[in-house]
Structures are given as C-alpha cells and as structure tokens.
N, C-alpha and C positions, 0 to 999 in steps of 0.2 A: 504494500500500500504506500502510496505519495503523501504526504502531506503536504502542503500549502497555507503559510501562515500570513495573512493582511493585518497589518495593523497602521491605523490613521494615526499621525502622532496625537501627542498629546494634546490638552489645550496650550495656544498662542498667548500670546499678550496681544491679538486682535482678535482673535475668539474669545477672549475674554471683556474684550473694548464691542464686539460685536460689529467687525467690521470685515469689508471683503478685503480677502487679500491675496489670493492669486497669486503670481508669480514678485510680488513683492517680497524682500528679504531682508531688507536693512531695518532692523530695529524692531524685528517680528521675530525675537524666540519665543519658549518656552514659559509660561508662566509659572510663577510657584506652583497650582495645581496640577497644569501640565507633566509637571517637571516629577513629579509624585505618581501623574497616571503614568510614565514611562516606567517608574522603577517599579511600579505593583503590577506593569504588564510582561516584567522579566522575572518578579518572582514569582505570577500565576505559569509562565510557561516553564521556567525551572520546577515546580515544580511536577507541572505536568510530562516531564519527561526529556521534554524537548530536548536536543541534542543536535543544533546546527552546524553545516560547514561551511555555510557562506551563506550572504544575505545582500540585500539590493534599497537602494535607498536613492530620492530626488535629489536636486542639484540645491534645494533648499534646507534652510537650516532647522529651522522647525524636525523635519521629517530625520537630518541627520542626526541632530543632539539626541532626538528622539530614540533612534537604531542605538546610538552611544551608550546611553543609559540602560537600556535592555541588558545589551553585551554585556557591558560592568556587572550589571547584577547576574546572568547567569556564569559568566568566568567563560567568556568567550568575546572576547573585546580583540583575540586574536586571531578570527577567521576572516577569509577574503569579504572586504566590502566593494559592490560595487553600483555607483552613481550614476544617474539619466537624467536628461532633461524630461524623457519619454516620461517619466515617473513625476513629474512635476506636478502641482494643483491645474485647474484649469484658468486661463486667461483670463481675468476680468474686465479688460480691456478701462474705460473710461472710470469703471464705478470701484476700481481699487484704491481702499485709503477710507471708503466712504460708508457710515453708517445703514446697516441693514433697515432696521427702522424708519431711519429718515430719511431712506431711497424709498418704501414703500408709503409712506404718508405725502411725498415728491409725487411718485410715479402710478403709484396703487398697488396692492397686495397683489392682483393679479399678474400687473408688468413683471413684481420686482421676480415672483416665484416662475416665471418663463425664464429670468436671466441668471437667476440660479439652477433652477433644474430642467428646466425642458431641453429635448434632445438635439436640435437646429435649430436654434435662434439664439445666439449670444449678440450679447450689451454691446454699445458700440465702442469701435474701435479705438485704441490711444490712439494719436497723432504721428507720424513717420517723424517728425521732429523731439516728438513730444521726451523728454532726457529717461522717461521714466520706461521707456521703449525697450525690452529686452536685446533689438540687436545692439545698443550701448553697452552692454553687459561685458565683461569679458569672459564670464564662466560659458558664454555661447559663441565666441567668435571659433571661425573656421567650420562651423558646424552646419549641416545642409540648411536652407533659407526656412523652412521649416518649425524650425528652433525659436524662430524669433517668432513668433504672431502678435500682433496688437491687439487682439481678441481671441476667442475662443465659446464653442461649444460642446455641449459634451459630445459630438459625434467627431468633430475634429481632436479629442481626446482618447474616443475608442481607434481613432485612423493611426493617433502614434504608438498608443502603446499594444495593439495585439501583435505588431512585427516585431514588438520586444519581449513578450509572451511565448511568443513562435521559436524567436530565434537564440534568445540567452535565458529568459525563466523559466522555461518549461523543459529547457536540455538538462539543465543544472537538478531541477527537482528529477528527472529520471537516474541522472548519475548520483546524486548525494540523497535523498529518498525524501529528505526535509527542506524546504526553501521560507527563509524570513524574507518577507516584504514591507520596510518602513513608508509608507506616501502620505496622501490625502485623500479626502475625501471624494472629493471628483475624479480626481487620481484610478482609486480603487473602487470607487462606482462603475467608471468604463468599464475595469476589467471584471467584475462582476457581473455585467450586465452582459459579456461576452464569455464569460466562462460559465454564466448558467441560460444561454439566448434568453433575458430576461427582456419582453417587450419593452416599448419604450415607453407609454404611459404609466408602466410599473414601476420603472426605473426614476419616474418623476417625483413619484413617494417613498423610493428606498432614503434612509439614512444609515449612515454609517457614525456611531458615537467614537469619540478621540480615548486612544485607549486602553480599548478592548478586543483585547486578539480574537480573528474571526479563520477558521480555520476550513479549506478545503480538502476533504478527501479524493484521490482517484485513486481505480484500479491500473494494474499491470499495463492495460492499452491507452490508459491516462482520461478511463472514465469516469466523470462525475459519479461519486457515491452520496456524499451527502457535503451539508456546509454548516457549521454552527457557531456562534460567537459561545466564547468558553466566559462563564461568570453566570452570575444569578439571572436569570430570565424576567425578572419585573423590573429589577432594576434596570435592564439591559433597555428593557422597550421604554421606561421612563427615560432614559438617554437619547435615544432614538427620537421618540417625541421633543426632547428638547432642542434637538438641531434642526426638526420641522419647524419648529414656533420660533425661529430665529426675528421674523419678522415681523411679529408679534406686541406690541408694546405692554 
C-alpha cells in the first residue's frame, strides 16, 4: 500500500489577519498558532507510524517552515526536501494583501466566493508593471513563463500541478511507499480534486483546514482506496467550516 500525506500549513499571520494571500511571501509566516499546528501535525504522524524518505514542499515560506517543523519533530529534518512553484497557493492576482470581509461587503459574498473557489474564473489580474508581479521575483526567474501568472484559477492550478503528480510525486511514493506533501490550500484542492475526479461544483465546497494531515491510500496499481484526514472528526469539520465562513463577518 502507498501512502500519501497532504498537509496545508499551518495558520499565517494572514490567515490569521484574514486576508488573501496567494503567492505573496514577505512578511507572511507562520503564526504562533500556526506555528503549534505544524508541531502537533508531526507528533500526530510520529506517532502514527509515519516513517518518511522525502517530502515536497512550495517555493513559499508559510508551507516551508511548515514541512520544517514537522521534520524537527519527527527526527527527520534529514531527508531529501524538495520545492515547486507547481506546489504554490493559487494566484490572487489584484485582491492579495486584501481583507476577505471587506472584499465581500466591496464586491458581495457571491463575487468574493467565485474568486476564491470557483473552478475558471479568477480575480483580476496584477498589472505586468505592477513590482508585486511574480516575474520580479527571483525565486522564478529562468523558469518557463508559466511560473509567473498575474492571476490565477483553480483550473490553471490543476494544469500545473498534475504534470508534477505524474512526473516526481507519484514516482517517489511508488519507490519510497510514503510521500509528505507540505502546500496550501488551493494548492492541495487541485490535487485532490484530481486525485479523487472530484466534480467541480464539489470542489467549490471542499475545504481543506491548516494543519491536519489528510492522508491518501492507493493500491499496488496506484488505486484510490480510501482518503481520510487523521484527528477527531467534529473537530475536523468545525475546521473545515471555518475556512468556509472566511467571509463571513
């Protein structure tokens, strides 16, 4: 049997401010509680057994300190890591920086929840000038044009990451039997909604809480057996609800 382990980081200090934040990175770690849900989601997998030899983590910090603390805690801070842009949050083009509340009291609950979770249609685009542009970035230069988008939907986020599903997370979990994955939540929505063909009206009400490791099984031919997030189940869905109601006042 395969395993495959998701986990969204922790909470931000903008998911704590409750704001979007995309492929924004400067001044977006870990919060105190974040910082706490990383280390109790390395002693829920320590003690479940877990036993990693490499693990996969976004070009962002959030998701890396994330993967960090895990590692520390199980005594495994010494297997291969390795970083994607593919693995990144999704683009939020215009509205990163900016309060979820007071984009939908702006826009309306109905706008703001198309430019969070609907499948094609993302928010509009930064500016090609605009400094806050990821092709300014240098953790993207030389990398196919791609890399850089001013926006983003989720379907432009299942388009990056199942070539990297295909071709490095899914070799690695057959050869080493367990694969960790540190991302986000749009991040790991894609690939869920592509590792379970989860419609797309369904995938507009999944949430994924910061976290809590969510764990896929396949068999020998790398088939779907089952998916569960590991931890108490009411609490898990009070979670889940609460990054619904984000825009919520």
């Amino acid at each position: 049997m395969y395993k495959l382990v998701l986990l969204r980081h922790g909470e931000s200090v903008w998911n704590k401010e409750n704001r979007f934040t995309g492929w924004t990175d400067e001044g977006v770690g870990l919060s105190e509680k974040g910082t706490q849900e990383a280390i109790d989601a390395g002693k829920i997998l320590k003690k479940e057994g877990y036993d990693f030899k490499i693990a996969y983590t976004s070009f962002l910090i959030r998701g890396i300190k994330t993967l960090w603390l895990v590692l520390e805690e199980m005594d495994l801070m010494w297997i291969p890591v390795y970083k994607s842009w593919r693995l990144n949050e999704k683009h939020y083009g215009v509205l990163q920086g900016s309060n979820k509340i007071e984009m939908a009291k702006k826009f309306g609950d109905e706008k703001v929840l198309l430019w969070r979770r609907s499948f094609n249609i993302p928010p509009e685009p930064l500016a090609d000038d605009d400094p806050r542009h990821p092709k300014f970035d240098p953790r993207y230069q030389g990398l196919e044009k791609e890399a850089t988008p001013g926006t983003e939907a989720l379907i432009d986020v299942v388009k990056r990451i199942v070539p990297y599903w295909e071709n490095e997370i899914s070799v690695a979990l057959k050869k080493h039997k367990e694969v960790l994955v540190a991302a986000h939540g749009n991040s790991l929505r894609a690939l869920v909604k592509y590792l379970k063909d989860m419609p797309e009206d369904e995938v507009i009400s999944f949430n994924i809480p910061t976290g809590i490791p969510y764990v896929f099984e396949f068999d020998e031919n790398m088939k779907l057996l089952k998916d569960n997030f590991i931890g108490d189940a009411d609490k898990i869905k009070k979670l889940m609800r609460k990054v619904a109601d984000q825009t919520k006042g």
